[in-house]
C-alpha positions as CSV (number, residue, x, y, z in Angstrom):
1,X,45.7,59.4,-5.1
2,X,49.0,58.6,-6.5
3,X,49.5,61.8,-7.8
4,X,49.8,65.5,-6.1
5,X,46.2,67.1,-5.9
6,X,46.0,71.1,-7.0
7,X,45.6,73.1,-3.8
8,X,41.7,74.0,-4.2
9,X,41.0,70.3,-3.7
10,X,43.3,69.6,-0.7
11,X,41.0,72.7,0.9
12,X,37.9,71.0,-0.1
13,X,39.6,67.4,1.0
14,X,40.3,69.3,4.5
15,X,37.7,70.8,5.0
16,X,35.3,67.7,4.3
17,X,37.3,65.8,7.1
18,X,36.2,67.6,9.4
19,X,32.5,67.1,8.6
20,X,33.4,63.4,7.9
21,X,34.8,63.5,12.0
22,X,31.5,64.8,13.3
23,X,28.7,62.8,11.4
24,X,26.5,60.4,12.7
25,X,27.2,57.4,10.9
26,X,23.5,56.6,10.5
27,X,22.3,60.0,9.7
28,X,25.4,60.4,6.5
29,X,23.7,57.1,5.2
30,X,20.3,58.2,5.3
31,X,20.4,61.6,3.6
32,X,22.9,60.7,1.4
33,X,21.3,61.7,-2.3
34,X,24.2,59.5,-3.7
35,X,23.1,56.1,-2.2
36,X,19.5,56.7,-2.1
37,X,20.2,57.2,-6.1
38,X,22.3,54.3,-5.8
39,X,19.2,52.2,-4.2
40,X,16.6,53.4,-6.4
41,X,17.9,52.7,-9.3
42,X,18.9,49.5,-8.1
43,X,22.3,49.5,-9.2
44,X,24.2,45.9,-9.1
45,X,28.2,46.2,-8.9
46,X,30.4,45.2,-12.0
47,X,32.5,42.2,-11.1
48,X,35.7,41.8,-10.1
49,X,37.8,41.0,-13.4
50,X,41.4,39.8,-12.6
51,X,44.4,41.1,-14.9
52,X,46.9,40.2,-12.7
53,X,50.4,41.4,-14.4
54,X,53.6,39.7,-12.7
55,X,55.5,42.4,-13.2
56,X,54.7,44.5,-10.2
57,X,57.1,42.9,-6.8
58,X,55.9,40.8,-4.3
59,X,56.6,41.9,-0.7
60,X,54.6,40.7,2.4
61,X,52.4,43.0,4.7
62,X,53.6,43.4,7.9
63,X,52.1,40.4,8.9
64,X,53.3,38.1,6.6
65,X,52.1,37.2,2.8
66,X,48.5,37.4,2.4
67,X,47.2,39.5,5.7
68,X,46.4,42.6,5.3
69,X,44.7,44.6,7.9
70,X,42.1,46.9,5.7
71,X,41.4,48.9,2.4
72,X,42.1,52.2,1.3
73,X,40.5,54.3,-1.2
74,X,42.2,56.4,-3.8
75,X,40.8,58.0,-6.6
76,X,43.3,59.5,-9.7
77,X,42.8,63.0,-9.5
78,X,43.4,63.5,-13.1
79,X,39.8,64.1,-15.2
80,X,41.2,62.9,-18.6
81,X,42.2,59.8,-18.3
82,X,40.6,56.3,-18.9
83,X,40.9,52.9,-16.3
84,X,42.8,51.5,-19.3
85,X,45.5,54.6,-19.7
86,X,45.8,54.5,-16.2
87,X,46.8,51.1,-15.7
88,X,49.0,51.2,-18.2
89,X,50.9,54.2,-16.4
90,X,51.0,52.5,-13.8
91,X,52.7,49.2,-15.1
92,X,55.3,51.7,-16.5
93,X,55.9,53.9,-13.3
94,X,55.1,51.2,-10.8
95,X,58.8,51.5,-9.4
96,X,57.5,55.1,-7.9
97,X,54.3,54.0,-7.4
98,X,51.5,51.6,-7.5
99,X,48.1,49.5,-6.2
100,X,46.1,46.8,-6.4
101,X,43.0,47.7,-8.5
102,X,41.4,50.4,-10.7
103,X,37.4,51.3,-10.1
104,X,34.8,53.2,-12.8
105,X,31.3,53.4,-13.4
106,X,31.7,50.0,-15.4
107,X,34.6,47.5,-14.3
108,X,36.7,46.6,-11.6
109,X,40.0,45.3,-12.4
110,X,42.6,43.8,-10.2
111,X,45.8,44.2,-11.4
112,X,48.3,43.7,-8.5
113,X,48.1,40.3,-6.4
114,X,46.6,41.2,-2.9
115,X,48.0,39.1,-0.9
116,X,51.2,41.4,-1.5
117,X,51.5,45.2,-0.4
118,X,51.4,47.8,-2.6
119,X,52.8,51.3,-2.6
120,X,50.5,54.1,-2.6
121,X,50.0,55.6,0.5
122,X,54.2,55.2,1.9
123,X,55.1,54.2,5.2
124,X,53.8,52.7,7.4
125,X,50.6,52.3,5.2
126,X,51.8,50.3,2.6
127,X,52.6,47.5,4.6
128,X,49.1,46.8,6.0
129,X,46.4,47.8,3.8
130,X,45.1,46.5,0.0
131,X,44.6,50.3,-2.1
132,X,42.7,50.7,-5.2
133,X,42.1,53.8,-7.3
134,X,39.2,55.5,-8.2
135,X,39.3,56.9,-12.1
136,X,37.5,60.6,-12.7
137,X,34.1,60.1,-14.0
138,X,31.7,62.6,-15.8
139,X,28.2,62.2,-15.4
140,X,25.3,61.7,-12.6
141,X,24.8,57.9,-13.3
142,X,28.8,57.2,-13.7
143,X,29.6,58.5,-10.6
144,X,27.0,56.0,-8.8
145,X,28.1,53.0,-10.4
146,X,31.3,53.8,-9.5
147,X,30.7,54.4,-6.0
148,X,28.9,51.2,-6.0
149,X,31.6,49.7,-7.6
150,X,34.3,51.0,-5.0
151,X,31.7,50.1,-1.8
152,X,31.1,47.0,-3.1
153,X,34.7,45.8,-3.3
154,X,36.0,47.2,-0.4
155,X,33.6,44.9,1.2
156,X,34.3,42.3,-1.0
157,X,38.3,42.5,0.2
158,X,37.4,42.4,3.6
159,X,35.4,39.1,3.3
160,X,38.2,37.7,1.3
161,X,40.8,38.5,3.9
162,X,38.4,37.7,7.1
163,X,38.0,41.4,7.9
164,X,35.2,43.1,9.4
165,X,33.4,46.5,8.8
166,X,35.2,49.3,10.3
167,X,35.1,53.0,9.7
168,X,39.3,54.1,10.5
169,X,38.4,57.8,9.8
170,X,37.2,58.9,13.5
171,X,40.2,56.9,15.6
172,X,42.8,55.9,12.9
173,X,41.7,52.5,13.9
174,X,40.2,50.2,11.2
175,X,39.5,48.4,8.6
176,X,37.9,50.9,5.8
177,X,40.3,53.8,5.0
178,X,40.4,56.6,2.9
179,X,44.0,58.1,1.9
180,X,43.1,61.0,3.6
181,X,42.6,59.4,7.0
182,X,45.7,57.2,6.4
183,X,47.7,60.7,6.2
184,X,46.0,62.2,9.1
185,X,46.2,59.2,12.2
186,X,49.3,57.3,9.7
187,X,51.5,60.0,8.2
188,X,53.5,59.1,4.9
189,X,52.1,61.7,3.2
190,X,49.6,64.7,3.2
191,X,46.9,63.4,0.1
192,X,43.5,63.5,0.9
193,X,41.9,61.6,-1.9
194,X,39.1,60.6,-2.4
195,X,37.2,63.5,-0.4
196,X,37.5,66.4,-2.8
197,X,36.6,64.3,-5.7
198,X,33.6,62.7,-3.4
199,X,32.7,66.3,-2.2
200,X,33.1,68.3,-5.6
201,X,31.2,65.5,-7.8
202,X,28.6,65.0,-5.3
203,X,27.5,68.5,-5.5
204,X,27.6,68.7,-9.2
205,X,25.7,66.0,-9.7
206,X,23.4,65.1,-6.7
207,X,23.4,69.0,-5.6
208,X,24.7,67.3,-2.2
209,X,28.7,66.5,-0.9
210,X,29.5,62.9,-1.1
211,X,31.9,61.8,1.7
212,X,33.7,58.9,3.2
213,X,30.7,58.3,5.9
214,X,28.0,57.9,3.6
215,X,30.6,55.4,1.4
216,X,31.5,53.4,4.8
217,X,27.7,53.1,5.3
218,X,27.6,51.6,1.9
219,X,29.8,49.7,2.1
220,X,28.4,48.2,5.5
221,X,25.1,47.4,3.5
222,X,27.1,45.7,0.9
223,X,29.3,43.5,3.7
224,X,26.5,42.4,5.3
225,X,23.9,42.3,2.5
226,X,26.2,39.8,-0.1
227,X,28.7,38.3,2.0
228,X,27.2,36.8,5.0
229,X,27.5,38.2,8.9
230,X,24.4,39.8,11.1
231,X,22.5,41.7,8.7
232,X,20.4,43.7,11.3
233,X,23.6,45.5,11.9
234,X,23.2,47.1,8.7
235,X,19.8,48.1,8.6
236,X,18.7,51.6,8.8
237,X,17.1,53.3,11.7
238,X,14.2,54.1,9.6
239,X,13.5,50.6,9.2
240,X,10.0,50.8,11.5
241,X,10.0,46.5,11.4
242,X,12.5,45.0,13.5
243,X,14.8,43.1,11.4
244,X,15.7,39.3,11.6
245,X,18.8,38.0,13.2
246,X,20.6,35.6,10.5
247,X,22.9,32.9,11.4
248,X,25.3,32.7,8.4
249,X,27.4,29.8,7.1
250,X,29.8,29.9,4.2
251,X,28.6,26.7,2.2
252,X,29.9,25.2,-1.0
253,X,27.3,23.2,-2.5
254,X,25.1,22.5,-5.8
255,X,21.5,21.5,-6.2
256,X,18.3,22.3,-8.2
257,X,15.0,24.2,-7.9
258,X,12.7,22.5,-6.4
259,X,8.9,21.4,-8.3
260,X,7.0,24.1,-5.1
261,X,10.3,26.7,-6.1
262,X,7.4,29.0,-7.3
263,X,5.5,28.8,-4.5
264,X,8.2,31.2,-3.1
265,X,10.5,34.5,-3.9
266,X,14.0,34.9,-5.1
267,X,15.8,37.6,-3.1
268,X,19.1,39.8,-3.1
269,X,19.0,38.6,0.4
270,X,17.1,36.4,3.6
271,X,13.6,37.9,3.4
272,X,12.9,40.5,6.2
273,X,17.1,40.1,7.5
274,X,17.9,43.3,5.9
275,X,16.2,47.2,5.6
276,X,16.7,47.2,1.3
277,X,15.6,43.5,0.3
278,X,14.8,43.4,-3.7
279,X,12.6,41.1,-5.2
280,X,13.1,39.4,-8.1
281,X,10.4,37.4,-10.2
282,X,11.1,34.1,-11.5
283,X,10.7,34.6,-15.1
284,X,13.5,36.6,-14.9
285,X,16.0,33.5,-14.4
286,X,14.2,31.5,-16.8
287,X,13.6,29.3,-13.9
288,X,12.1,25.8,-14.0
289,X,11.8,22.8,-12.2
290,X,14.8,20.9,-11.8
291,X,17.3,23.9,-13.1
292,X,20.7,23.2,-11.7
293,X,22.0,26.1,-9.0
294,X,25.3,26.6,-7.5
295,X,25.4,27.7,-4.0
296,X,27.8,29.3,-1.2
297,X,26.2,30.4,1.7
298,X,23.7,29.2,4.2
299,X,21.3,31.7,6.3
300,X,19.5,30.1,9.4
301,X,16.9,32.6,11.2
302,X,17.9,32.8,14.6
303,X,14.2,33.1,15.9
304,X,12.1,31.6,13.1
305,X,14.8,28.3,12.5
306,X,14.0,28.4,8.9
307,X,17.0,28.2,6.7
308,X,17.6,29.7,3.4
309,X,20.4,29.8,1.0
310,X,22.6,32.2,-2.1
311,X,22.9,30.7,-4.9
312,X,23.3,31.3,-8.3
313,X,22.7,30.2,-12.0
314,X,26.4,29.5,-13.3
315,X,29.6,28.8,-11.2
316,X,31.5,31.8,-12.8
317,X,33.1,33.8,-10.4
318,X,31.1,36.8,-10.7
319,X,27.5,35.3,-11.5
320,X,25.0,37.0,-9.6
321,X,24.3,35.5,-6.8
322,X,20.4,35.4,-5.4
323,X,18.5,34.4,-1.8
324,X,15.1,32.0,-1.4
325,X,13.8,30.1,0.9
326,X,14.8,26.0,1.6
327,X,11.1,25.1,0.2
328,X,12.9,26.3,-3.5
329,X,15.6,24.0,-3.5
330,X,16.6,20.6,-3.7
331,X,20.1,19.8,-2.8
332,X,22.1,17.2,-4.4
């Protein structure tokens, strides 16, 4: 939060910290209504669109230029405004105040270069993490997008800088902050966004507190589900088959569905490698014999040997990206 909160929601933000301190990482993920909503419904992230304006300055993290060391999570704390009247504020009060992205139920847009700090959370904060802001939203299904949204590009920021999962809120020492945990173990300031808003929407809407273990443990899933690493890590301990151990290797490359393509499933990731695989039929990407695919990662079972690959129709930076099996494709 950029802003000042009202006093009830610094209580509420308080308050929820300390329940944050003691979960079970596991446990937050599993009863969380918000994610299990958020998996049902199989909701798929917006895109990241990029509006970078030039305007905003350009100083290195700590670092140097394009190395920062995590993300933080803001949300707006005002219930009346839009992503679009809030970036606008922003490009006119930036001098006070400013960050890198905006998150709703329905976009995320990058407005700030992130490979340069930002200033939202003061010192010493602003020289090591990327920030992005949350906007109020107002209704059950709104408020899961947009915690997809959020999850979903923090993990997406820590692939693009090399970072791994790591929940700061316990030990101040990590890669996946919220601004309230970057006041307690930082200082700079005494916000404690996003928790009230997590907390306060999550009970209005999914009769259940949201908080900033069940978004880490989303976020976790996301990481490892769409961006490569060992997948098992993220899997639930519900999950009563053991998981598959993945090798992963980031791979540019093009190529074509194979003539046996059918003969196989398309995935949101390698078959039996992660607790929430989707399925996805065939008809549904108009698919065909010789139908030209675009892919950027490789996936080799460390048991089984058998290699798959993501991939997608169109080589638009945010086409949805899928998983099969080698037998589906021919590479060029």
């Amino acid at each position: 939060m950029i802003n000042v909160k009202k006093f009830s929601l610094l209580l509420t933000g308080l308050l929820t910290l300390f329940t944050v301190g003691a979960a079970n990482a596991t446990t937050a993920h599993a009863s969380s209504a918000v994610n299990s909503y958020i998996e049902s419904q199989n909701i798929k992230p917006a895109g990241v669109t990029k509006s970078i304006w030039g305007g905003f300055p350009k100083n290195a993290y700590r670092h140097g230029v394009g190395k920062p060391e995590g993300v933080v999570v803001h949300e707006t704390a005002n219930p009346n405004s839009t992503i679009y009247n809030e970036i606008a504020y922003m490009k006119s009060h930036y001098r006070s105040a400013f960050v890198h992205s905006f998150v709703d139920a329905s976009h995320i847009i990058n407005i700030a270069n992130t490979n340069y700090l930002a200033w939202g959370v003061a010192f010493p904060g602003n020289a090591r993490f990327v920030q992005f802001e949350q906007v109020e939203v107002h209704s059950k299904s709104a408020f899961a997008h947009e915690v997809a949204n959020a999850a979903w590009y923090t993990a997406y920021l820590l692939h693009e800088y090399g970072l791994k999962p790591n929940d700061a809120a316990y030990d101040g020492k990590g890669t996946v902050w919220s601004h309230a945990s970057v006041a307690k173990h930082l200082g700079g300031s005494d916000h404690t966004d996003p928790v009230g808003y997590y907390s306060t929407t999550g009970k209005r809407y999914f009769g259940q507190s949201y908080n900033m273990a069940s978004f880490y443990q989303l976020v976790h899933s996301y990481y490892y589900s769409d961006f490569g690493g060992s997948a098992s890590k993220a899997s639930s301990s519900a999950s009563a088959k053991p998981l598959d151990k993945v090798t992963y290797t980031k791979t540019t490359a093009t190529g074509k569905l194979s003539n046996q393509y059918a003969n196989y499933r398309l995935y949101n990731h390698v078959k039996n490698a992660y607790a929430n695989t989707t399925k996805y039929s065939w008809t549904s990407v108009q698919a065909a014999p010789g139908k030209p695919i675009y892919i950027n990662n490789k996936g080799v079972k460390d048991k089984a040997g058998t290699t798959w690959y993501r991939f997608s129709f169109s080589n638009a930076a945010n086409a949805k990206t899928y998983w099969a099996y080698s037998g589906a494709i021919t590479l060029n």
